[in-house]
C-alpha positions in Angstrom: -25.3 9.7 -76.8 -22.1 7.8 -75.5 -20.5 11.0 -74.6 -23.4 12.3 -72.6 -23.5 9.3 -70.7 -19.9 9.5 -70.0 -20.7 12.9 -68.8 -23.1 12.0 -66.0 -20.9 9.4 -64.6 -17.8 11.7 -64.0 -19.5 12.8 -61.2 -20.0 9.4 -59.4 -16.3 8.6 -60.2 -15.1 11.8 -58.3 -17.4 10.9 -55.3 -16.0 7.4 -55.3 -12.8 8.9 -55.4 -13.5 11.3 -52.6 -15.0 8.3 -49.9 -12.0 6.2 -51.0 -9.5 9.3 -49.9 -11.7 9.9 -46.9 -12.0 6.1 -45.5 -8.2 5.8 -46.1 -7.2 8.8 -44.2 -9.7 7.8 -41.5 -7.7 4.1 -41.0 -4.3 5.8 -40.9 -5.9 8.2 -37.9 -7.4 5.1 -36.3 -4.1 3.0 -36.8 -1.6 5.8 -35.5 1.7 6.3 -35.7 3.8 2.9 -34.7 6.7 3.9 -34.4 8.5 3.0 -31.3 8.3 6.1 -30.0 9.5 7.4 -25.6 6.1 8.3 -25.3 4.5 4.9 -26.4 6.5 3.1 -23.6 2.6 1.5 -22.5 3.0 -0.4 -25.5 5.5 -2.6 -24.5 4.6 -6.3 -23.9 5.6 -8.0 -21.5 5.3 -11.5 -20.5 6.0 -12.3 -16.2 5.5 -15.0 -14.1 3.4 -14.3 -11.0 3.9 -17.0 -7.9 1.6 -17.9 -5.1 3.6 -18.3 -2.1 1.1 -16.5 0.7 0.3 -20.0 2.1 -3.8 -19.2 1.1 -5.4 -19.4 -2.9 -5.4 -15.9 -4.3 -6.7 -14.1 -7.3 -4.3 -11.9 -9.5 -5.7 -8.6 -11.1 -4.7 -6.1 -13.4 -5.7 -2.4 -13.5 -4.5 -0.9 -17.0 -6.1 2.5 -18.1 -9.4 0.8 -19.5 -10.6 -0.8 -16.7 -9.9 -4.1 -13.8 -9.1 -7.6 -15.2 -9.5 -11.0 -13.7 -6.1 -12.7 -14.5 -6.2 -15.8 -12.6 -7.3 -17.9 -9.4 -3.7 -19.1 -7.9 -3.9 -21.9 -5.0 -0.9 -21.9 -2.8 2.0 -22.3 -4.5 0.8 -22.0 -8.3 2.1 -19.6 -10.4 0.8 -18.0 -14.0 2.5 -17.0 -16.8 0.7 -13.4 -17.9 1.1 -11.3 -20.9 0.7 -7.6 -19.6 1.5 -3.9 -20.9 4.2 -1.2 -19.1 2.4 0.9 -17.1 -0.2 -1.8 -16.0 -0.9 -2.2 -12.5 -1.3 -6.1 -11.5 -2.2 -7.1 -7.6 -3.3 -10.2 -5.5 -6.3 -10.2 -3.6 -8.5 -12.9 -2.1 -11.0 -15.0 -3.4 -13.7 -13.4 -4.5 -12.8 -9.8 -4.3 -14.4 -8.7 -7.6 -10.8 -7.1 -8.3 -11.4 -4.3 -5.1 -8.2 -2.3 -4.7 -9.7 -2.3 -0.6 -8.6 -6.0 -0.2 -5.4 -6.2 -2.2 -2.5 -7.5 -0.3 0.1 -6.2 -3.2 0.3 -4.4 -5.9 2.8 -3.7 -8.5 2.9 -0.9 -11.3 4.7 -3.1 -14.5 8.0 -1.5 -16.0 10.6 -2.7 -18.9 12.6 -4.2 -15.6 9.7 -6.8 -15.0 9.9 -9.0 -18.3 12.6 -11.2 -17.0 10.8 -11.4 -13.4 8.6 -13.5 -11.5 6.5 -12.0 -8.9 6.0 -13.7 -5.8 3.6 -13.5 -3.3 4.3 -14.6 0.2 2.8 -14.7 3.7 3.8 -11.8 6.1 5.7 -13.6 8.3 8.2 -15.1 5.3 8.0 -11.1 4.5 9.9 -10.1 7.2 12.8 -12.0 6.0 13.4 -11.2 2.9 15.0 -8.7 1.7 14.3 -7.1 -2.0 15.5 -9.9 -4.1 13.1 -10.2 -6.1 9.7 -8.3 -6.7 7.7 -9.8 -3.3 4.6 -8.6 -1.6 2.8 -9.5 1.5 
């Protein structure tokens, strides 16, 4: 009696076996490979300092692959420390803009060069001026 018992649940063990396999390999698809890899450069943090200096409040945005981010609301001469990828795309824009690319007074695409930086926004006039010592827009 034991051994036909044992018999019928030989089967279940196998098809436990067989969804364990299955939802393992599934996670290691999901998870991918994370090596640091030439091609994986978008996963690169970064962590820069964005400066109001335009003289009127502003908002910061960022445009990654996904989709448009609110960052933060920056009165004249605030500034906000922001986590962000390589590859992202971060701009200014004014006060209620909803994040439209139409009003943006600066954009910047992020690369490895930017995690030392600060960003700085100024008005046109001080744009004139300067010349590229730092990352500036107008």
């Amino acid at each position: 009696l034991l051994h036909k018992n044992m018999a019928s649940i030989q089967p279940i063990r196998t098809l436990i076996v067989t969804f364990s396999v299955i939802a393992l390999i599934s996670t290691l698809l999901v998870m991918g490979d994370t090596g640091s890899d030439s091609c994986d450069a978008k996963q690169q943090l970064l962590s820069v300092v964005f400066e109001n200096q335009s003289g009127r409040p502003v908002e910061l945005w960022s445009d990654t692959l996904d989709a448009v981010y609110f960052q933060a609301a920056l009165e004249n001469e605030a500034q906000v420390r922001v986590d962000t990828f390589v590859g992202d795309r971060m701009y200014f824009t004014p006060p209620g803009s909803g994040g439209s690319h139409e009003r943006q007074y600066y954009m910047l695409s992020m690369t490895a060069s930017h995690a030392q930086d600060k960003v700085t926004l100024y008005d046109k006039e001080t744009m004139k001026t300067i010349k590229n010592k730092q990352h500036v827009g107008c």
